[in-house]
C-alpha positions as CSV (number, residue, x, y, z in Angstrom):
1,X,60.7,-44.7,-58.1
2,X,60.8,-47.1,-61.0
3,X,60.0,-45.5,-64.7
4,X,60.4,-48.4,-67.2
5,X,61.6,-51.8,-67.2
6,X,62.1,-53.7,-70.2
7,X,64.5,-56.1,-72.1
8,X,67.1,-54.2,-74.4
9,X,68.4,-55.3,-77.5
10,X,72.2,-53.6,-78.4
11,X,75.0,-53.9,-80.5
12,X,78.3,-55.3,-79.4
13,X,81.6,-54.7,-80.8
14,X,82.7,-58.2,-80.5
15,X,83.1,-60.6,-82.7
16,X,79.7,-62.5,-82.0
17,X,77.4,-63.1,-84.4
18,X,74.2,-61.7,-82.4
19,X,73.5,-58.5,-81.0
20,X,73.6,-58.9,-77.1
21,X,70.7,-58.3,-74.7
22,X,70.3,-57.2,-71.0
23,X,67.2,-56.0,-68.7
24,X,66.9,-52.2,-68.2
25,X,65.0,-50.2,-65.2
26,X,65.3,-46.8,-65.1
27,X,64.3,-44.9,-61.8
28,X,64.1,-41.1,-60.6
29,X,65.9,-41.5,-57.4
30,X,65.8,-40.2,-54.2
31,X,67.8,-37.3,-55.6
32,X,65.7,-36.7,-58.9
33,X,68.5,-37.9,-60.5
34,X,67.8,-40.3,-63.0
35,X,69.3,-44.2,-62.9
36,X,69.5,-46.7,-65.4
37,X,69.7,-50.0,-63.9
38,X,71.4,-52.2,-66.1
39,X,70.8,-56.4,-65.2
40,X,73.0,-59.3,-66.8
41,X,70.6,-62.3,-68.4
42,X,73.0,-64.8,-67.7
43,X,73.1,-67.4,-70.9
44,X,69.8,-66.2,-71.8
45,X,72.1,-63.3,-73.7
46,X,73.1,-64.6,-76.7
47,X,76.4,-61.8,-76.8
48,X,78.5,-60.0,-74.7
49,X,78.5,-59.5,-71.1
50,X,76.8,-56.1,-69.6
51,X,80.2,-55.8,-68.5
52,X,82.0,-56.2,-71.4
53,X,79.3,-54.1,-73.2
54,X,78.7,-51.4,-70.5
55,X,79.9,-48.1,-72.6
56,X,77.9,-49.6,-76.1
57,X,74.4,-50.3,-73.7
58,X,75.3,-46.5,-72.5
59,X,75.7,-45.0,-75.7
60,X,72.4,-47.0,-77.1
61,X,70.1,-46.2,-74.5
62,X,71.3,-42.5,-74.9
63,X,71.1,-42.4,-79.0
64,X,67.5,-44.1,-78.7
65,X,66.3,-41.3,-76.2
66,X,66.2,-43.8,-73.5
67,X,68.3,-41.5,-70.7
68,X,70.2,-38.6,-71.3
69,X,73.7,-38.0,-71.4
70,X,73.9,-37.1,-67.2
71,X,72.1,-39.9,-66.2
72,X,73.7,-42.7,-63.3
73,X,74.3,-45.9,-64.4
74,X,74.0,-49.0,-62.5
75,X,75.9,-52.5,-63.3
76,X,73.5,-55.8,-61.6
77,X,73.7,-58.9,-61.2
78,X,71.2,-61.3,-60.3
79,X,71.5,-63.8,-57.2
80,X,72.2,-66.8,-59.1
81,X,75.1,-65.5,-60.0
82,X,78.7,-67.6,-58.2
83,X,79.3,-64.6,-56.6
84,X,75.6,-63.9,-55.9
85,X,73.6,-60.5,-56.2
86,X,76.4,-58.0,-56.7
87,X,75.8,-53.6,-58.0
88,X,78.7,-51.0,-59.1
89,X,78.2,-47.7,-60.5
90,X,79.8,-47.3,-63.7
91,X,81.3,-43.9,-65.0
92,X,81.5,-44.3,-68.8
93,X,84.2,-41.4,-69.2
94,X,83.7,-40.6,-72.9
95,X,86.5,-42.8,-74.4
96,X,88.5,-42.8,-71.3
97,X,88.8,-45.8,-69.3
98,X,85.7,-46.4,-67.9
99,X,85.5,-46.9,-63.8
100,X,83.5,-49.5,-61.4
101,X,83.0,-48.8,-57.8
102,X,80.8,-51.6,-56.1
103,X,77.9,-50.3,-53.9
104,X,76.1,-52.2,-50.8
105,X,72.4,-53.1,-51.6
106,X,70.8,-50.7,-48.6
107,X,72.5,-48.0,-50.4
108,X,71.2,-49.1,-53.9
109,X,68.0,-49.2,-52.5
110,X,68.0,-45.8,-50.9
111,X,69.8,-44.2,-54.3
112,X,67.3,-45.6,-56.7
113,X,64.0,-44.8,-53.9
114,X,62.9,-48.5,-54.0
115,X,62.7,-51.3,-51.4
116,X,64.6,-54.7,-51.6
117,X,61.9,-56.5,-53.4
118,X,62.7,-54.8,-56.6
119,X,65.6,-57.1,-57.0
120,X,64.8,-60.2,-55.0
121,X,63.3,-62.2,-57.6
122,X,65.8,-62.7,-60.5
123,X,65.3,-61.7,-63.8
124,X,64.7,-64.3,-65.6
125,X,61.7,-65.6,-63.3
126,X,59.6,-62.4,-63.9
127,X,57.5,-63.7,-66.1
128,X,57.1,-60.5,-68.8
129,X,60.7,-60.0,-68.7
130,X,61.4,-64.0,-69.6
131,X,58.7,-64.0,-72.2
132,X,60.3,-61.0,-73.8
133,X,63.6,-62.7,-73.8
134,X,62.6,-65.7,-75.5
135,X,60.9,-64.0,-78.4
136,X,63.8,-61.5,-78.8
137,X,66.0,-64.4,-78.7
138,X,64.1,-66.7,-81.5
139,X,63.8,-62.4,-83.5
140,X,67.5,-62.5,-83.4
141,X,68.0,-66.2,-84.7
142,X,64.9,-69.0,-85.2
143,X,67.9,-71.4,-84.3
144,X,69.0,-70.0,-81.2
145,X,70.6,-72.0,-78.8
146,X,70.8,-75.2,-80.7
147,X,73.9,-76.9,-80.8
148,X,76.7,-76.8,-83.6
149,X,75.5,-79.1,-86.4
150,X,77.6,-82.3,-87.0
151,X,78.6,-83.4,-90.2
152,X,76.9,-86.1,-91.9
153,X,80.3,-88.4,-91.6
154,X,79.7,-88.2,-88.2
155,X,76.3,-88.9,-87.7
156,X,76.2,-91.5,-90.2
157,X,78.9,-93.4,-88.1
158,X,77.5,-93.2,-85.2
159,X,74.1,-94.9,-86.9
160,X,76.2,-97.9,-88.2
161,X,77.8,-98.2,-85.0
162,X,74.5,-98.3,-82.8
163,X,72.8,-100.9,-85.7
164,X,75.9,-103.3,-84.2
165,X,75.7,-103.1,-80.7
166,X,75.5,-105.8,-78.2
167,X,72.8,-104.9,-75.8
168,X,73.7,-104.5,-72.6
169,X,71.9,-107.6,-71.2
170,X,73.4,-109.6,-74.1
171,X,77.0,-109.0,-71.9
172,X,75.5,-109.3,-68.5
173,X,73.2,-112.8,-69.2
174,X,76.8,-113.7,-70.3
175,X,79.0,-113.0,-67.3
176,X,76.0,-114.0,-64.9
177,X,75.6,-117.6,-66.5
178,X,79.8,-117.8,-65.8
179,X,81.2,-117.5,-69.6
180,X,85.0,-118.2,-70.0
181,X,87.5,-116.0,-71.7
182,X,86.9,-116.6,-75.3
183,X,83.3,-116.6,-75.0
184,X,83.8,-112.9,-73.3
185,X,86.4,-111.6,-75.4
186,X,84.1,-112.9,-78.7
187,X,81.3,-111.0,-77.5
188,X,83.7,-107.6,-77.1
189,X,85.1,-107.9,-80.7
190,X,81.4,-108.3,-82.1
191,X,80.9,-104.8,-80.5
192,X,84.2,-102.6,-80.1
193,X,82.7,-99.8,-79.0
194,X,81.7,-100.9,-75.8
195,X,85.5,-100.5,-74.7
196,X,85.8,-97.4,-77.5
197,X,82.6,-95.5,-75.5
198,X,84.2,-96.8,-72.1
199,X,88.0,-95.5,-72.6
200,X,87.5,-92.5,-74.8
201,X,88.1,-89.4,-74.2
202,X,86.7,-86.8,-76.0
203,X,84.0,-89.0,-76.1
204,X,83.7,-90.8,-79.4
205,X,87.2,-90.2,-80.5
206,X,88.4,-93.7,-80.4
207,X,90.2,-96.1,-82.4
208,X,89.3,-99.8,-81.1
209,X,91.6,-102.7,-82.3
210,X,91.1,-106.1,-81.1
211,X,94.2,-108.8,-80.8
212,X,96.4,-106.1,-80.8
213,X,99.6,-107.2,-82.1
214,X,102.7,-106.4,-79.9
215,X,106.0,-108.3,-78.9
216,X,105.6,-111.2,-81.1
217,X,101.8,-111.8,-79.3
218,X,98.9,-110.0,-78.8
219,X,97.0,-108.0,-75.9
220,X,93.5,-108.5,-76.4
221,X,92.1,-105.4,-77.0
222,X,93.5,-101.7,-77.5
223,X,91.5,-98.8,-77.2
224,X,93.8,-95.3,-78.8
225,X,92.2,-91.8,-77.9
226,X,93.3,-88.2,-76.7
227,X,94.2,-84.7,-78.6
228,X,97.6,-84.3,-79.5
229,X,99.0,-86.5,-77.0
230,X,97.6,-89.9,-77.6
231,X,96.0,-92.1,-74.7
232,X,97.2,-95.6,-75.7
233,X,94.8,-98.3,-73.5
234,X,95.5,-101.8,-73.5
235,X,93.3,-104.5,-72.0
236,X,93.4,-107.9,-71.4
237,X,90.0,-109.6,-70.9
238,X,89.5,-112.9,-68.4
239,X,86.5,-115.0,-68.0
240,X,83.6,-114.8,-65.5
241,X,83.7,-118.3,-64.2
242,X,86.0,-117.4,-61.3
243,X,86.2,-114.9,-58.3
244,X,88.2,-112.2,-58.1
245,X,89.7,-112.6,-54.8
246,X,90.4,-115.7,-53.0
247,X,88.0,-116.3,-50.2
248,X,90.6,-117.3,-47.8
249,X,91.7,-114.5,-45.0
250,X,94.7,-113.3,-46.7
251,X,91.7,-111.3,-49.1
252,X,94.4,-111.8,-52.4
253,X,93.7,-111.9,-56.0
254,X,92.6,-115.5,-57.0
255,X,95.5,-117.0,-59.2
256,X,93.6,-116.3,-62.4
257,X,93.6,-112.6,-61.5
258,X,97.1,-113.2,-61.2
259,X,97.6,-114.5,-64.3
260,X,96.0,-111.9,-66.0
261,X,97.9,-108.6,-64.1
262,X,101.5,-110.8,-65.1
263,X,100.4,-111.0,-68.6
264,X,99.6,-107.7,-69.6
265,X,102.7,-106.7,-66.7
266,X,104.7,-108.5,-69.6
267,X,103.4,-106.3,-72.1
268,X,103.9,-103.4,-70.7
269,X,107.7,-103.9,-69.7
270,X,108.2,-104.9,-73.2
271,X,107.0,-101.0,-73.6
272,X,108.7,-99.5,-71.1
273,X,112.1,-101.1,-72.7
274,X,111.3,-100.1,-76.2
275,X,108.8,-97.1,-76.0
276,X,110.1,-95.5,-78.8
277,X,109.7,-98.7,-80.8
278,X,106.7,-98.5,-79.7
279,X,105.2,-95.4,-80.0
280,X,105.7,-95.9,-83.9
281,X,104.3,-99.1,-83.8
282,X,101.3,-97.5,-82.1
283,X,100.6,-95.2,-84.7
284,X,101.2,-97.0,-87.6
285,X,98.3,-99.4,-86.2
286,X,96.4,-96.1,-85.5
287,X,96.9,-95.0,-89.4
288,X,95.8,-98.7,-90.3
289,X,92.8,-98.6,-88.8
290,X,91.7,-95.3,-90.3
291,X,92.6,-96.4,-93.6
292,X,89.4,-99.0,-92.9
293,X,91.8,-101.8,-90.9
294,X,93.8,-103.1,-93.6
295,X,93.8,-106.3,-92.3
296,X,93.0,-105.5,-88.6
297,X,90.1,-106.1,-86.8
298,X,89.1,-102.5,-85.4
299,X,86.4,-100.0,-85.1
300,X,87.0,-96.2,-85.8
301,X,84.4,-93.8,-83.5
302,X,81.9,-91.4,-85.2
303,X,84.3,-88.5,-85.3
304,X,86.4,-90.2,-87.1
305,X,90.2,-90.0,-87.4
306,X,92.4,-89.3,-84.4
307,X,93.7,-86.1,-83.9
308,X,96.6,-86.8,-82.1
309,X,99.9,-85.7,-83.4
310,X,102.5,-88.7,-84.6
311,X,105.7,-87.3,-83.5
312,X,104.6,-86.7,-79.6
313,X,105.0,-88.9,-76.5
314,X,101.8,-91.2,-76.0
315,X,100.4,-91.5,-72.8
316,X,100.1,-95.5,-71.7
317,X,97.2,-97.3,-69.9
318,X,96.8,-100.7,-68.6
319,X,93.8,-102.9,-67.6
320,X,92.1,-106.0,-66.3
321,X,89.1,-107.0,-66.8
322,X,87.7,-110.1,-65.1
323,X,86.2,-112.6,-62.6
324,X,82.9,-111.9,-60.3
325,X,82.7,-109.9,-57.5
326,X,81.6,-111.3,-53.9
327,X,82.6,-108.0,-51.7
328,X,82.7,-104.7,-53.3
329,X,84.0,-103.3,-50.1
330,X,87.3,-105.3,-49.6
331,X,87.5,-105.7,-53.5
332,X,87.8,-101.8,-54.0
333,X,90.3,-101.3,-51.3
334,X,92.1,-103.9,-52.4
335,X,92.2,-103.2,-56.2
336,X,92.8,-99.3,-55.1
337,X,95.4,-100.5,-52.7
338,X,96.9,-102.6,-55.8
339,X,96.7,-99.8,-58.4
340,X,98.4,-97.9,-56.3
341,X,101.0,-99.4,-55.2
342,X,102.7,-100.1,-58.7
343,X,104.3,-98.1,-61.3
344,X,103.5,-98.4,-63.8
345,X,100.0,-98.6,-62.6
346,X,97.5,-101.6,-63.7
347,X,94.0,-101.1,-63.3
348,X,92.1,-104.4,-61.9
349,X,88.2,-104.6,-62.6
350,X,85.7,-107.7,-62.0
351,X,83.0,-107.6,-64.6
352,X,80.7,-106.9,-61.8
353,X,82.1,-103.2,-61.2
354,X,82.9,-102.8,-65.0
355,X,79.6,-103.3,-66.3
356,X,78.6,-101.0,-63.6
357,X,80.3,-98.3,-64.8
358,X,79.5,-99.0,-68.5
359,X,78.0,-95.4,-70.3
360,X,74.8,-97.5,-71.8
């Protein structure tokens, strides 16, 4: 038989910054012994874990008269749970190490006098017990659940950066009226972070250099990202005023394609022969651009500077971009079967499955 049910607010030893709570029921069982049934809110808690809090809930509920010292305790666990509805008797053995032993949900049932609907709707759909929540929650902190505030640097970049975008059908009336090279790679440099928002990763932790310099030439773009280890991208962009494949049988890149995959293939063996060269080279660009381009033409993400460390390995990524797509089918097998088949690997993309993919 069910006494009480209510959401309880305790202290946690850890090193949060909120006092944690969890939903309480006590019963008089089947046994007259008392039972306090104690229910995990999930991320509705804003601090530890019933689990991780079991012997400070205990302790509370005792101190505030709740239960007394003899009384059974109960660990829950709603259904929505990975593991779904789970139950274990806790022995909280006075500064001992306390002891779980999982129990079946018939036997629950029987122990606590109660039939299985008690606990078949979760907790945080019963409607007092959610209401309480909320307002305990917005007690403990008005600001509850909000994310981490950014910095003004940060969110001041990212305005500048959005004033200067190319819209997205700016790019598209472009490729669909057949634009050549320069007219495509033009239109990139006016925006960089369309590649920057494409190849970061964290997200918005880019550096984005057009006409990157490199072996006495230039790759068309560069886009430099990563934590610790940087991710070094370099692209070389083709028109739209060609198909991808040839539309004979033989289903083969078009000789433009071609062109393209043995330029930047160029590139990158002049890498692979002098990475270490390299790898400098990268970073000194990198440090350039932070220090507001100094001559290069570049975009710098909203978080700002890199932080990737100088004197690690960087890891190297190559790409097409270019041409129109006329079967997506064949075309992805054969760009997959292409990628694939070479190491270092070169990633092929029409600007009919690029744009597809584009985060806007």
């Amino acid at each position: 038989m069910k006494i009480s049910d209510f959401v309880f607010q305790f202290p946690t030893s850890g090193l949060g910054r909120h006092d944690a709570l969890c939903r309480v029921r006590i019963f008089l069982g089947a046994n007259r012994k008392v039972v306090s049934v104690l229910t995990d809110l999930a991320d509705m808690n804003p601090g530890s874990s019933v689990t991780n809090s079991v012997e400070h809930i205990h302790k509370a509920l005792v101190d505030r008269g709740f239960i007394g010292d003899g009384a059974l305790i109960l660990e829950h666990y709603d259904h929505e749970w990975l593991g779904g509805q789970t139950f274990d008797w806790v022995r909280c053995n006075n500064g001992a190490r306390t002891e779980w032993q999982r129990a079946e949900a018939q036997e629950v049932f029987a122990a606590l006098d109660c039939d299985e609907s008690e606990f078949s709707c979760p907790s945080l759909e019963v409607k007092n017990i959610f209401d309480a929540v909320q307002r305990m929650r917005h007690q403990l902190d008005p600001h509850i659940g909000e994310p981490l505030p950014e910095s003004f640097d940060v969110i001041n970049r990212r305005e500048d950066i959005a004033r200067q975008m190319v819209p997205m059908s700016a790019l598209w009336d472009a490729v669909n009226r057949g634009a050549g090279e320069r007219a495509l790679q033009s239109l990139i440099e006016s925006d960089l972070s369309l590649l920057g928002d494409f190849y970061s990763a964290p997200k918005e932790e880019y550096v984005a250099i057009a006409q990157f310099p490199l072996d006495g030439g230039y790759v068309d773009f560069a886009v430099l990202s990563g934590r610790s280890r940087m991710e070094v991208t370099l692209i070389e962009i083709k028109g739209s005023d060609y198909k991808l494949i040839n539309g004979n049988s033989y289903q083969d890149f078009s000789a433009k394609t071609n062109q393209a995959v043995q330029q930047i293939r160029r590139r990158l063996g002049y890498v692979t022969r002098n990475y270490e060269a390299f790898r400098k080279h990268v970073h000194t660009l990198r440090e350039a651009a932070e220090r507001n381009g100094e001559g290069l033409v570049a975009l710098v993400g909203p978080h700002g500077c890199l932080r990737v460390d100088p004197d690690k390995d960087v890891n190297i990524h190559t790409v097409v971009i270019g041409g129109r797509s006329v079967d997506d089918l064949n075309e992805s097998r054969l760009r997959h079967e292409y990628e694939r088949g070479n190491s270092p690997s070169i990633r092929v993309e029409s600007w009919d499955s690029w744009l597809k993919k584009v985060p806007r």
